[in-house]
N, C-alpha and C positions, 0 to 999 in steps of 0.2 A: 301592293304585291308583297307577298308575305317573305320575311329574312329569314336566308337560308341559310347557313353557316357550311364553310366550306367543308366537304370530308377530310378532308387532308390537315384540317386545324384540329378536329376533334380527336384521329388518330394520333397526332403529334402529342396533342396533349397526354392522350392514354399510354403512350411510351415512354412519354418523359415521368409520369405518375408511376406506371410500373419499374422504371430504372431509378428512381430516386426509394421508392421500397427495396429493391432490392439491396441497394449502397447502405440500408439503415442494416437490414437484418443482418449484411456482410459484415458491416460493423462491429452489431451485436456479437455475431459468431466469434471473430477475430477474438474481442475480449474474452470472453467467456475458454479460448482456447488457451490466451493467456495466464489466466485463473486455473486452471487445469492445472497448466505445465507447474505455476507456484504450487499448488495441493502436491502435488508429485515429486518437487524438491525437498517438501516436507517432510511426507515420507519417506524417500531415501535416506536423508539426513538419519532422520528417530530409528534409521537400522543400522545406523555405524556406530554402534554401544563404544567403542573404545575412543572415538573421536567425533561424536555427535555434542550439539550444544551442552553444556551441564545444566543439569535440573535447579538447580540453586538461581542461575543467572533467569532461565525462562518465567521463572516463577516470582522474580522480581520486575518483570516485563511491563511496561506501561505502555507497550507499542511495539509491533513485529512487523518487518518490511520484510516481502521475501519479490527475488527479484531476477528471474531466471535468465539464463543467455544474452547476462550481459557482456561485451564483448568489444574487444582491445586492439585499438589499431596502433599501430608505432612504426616510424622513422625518424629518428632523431626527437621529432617531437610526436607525443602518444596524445589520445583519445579514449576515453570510455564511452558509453552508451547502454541504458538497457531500460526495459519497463518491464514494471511490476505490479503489485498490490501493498496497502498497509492498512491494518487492523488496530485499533488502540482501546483501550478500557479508562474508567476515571479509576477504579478502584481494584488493589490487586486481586480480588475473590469476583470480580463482579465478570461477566459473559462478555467477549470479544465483539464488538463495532462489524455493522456489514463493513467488507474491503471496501477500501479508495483507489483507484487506480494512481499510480505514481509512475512517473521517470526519473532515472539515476543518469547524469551526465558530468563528465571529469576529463582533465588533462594533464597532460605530465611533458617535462623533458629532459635532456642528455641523452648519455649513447645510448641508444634502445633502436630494436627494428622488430618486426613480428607479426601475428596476428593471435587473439589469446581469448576463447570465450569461455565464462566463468557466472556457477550460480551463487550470486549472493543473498544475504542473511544478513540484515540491522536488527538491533535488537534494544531496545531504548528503556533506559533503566530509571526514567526520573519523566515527570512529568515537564519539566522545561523543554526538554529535549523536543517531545509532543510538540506543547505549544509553540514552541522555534519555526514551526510551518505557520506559523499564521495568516503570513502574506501572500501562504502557498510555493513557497521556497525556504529552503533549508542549508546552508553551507557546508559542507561536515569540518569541523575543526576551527572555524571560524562561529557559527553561528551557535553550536552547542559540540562540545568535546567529545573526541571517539577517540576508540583504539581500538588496536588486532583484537578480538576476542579469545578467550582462553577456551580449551576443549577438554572432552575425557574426564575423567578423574580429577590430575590436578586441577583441572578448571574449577572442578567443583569445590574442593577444597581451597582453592584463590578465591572465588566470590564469596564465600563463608566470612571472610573477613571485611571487605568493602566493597563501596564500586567506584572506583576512580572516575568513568568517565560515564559521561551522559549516552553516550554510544557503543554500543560494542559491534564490529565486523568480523563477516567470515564469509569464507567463500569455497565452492568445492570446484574445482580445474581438473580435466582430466582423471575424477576418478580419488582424487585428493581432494582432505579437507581443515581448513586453519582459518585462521585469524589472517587476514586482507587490510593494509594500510588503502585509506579513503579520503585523507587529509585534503581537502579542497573539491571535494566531489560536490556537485549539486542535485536535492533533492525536490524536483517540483511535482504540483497537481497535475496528472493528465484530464485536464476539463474535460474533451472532445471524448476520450475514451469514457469519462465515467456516466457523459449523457448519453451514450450509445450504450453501456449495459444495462441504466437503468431507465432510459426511454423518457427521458426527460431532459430538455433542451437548459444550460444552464445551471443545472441538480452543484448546491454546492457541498463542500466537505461536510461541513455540518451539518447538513442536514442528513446525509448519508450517514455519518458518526451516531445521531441520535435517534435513526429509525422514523424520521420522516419523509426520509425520499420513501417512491416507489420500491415495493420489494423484490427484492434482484433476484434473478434466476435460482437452480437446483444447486447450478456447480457453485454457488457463494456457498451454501447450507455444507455442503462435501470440503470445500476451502476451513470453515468455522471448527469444524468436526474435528480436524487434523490440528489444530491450533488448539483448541480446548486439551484435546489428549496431550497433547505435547506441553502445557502450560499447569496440566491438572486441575483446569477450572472447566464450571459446568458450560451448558451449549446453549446456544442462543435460538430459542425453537421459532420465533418469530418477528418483525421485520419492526411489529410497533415499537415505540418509543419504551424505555424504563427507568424504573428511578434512578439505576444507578450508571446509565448510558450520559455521557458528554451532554451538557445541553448544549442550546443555540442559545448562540449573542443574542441579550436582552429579554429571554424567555423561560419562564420558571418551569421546573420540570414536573412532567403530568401526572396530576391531583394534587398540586400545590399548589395554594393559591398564590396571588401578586403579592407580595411585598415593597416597601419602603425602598428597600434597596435590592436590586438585579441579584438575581443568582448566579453564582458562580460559573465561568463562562468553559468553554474549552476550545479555544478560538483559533480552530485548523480551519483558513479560508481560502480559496483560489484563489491564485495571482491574476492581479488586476492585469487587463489588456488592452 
């Protein structure tokens, strides 16, 4: 007698098959709206000429977190929270890295009560700083140095002379825009988000950083675009690997051959779990 399989297993299945696509593309969306709102902060920022980042600092950038509605809970003891994106180059003239998706997480206490949401802006002036993610976690103030960032004019005029810290912040509240104390904030890999943008189960920083994950959607291209102008370096028109992109741990960068000794790494990894 031939096996029949029940109806009611086959439709199960084709429900659970269409509801687990849909959870992926929801996913996807989600990021991708995220990515947006950061292109958009951009923007606004590069229109407040009088207290927008200075050109001097941008242009010394080794890595730009931008990190919209992030958002502050407080009674007595406070809370931060927010997700972002961040872009890094190895070299200052060379084209902006597809984004990584990241979250900003931080606490505080004494007298405080409130609620306070605010878009910020890292802004990473030295290649340590970069690499200080390597385990996929970053400390601000412990793990590589920050401060308020400076704005306007005299900003410009401050960084002309040095850069004290490996970090600079800022953040726009209500409509206002400055330099944001971040001293113990933590910066991790969002895994989960950045395999749901680019459809790869896993996808780590590095490979993202040097153009071998899969190539991310339109709005990454529209995110790069607003970075570039705003940094005054050129645009990254496509997703492959280049010479002067990050490589991956243990892997010489493409049309180089192997060498005796590893090429120079740039070791932003996801935290182990």
């Amino acid at each position: 007698m031939p096996n029949r399989k029940h109806p009611g297993v086959a439709l199960s299945a084709a429900i659970f098959a269409a509801t687990f696509i849909n959870i992926a593309h929801a996913g996807a969306a989600r990021e991708e709206g995220r990515l947006l709102t950061a292109t958009e902060v951009l923007e606004d920022v590069r229109a407040m000429p009088d207290v927008r980042l200075p050109d001097t600092l941008l242009a010394h950038a080794y890595g730009i977190a931008v990190i919209p509605d992030v958002t502050k809970v407080a009674f007595i003891f406070g809370g931060r929270h927010g997700n972002g994106v961040l872009a890094v180059r190895d070299k200052l003239t060379a084209p902006w890295s597809n984004p990584v998706f990241i979250s900003l997480t931080g606490g505080s206490w004494g007298f405080q009560a409130g609620a306070q949401s605010s878009d910020i802006i890292l802004v990473f002036t030295t290649k340590t700083g970069i690499e200080g993610i390597a385990g996929g976690k970053l400390t601000l103030g412990a793990d590589a140095s920050v401060a308020t960032g400076p704005v306007g004019r005299q900003g410009s005029a401050a960084t002309d002379i040095a850069f004290n810290a490996e970090i600079y912040s800022y953040a726009r509240t209500r409509g206002l825009f400055g330099g944001i104390a971040l001293d113990g904030s933590v910066i991790s890999i969002d895994r989960s988000a950045n395999a749901s943008f680019y459809h790869k189960s896993g996808v780590g920083a590095s490979e993202i950083f040097s153009g071998q994950a899969p190539a991310p959607p339109a709005t990454a291209q529209r995110f790069l675009e607003r970075l570039a102008q705003a940094t005054g370096t050129a645009i990254r028109t496509s997703p492959a690997p280049q010479a002067d992109a990050p490589a991956i741990a243990g892997q010489p960068p493409p049309g180089v051959a192997p060498t005796a000794e590893p090429a120079r790494t740039y070791p932003l990894e996801d935290q182990k779990k």
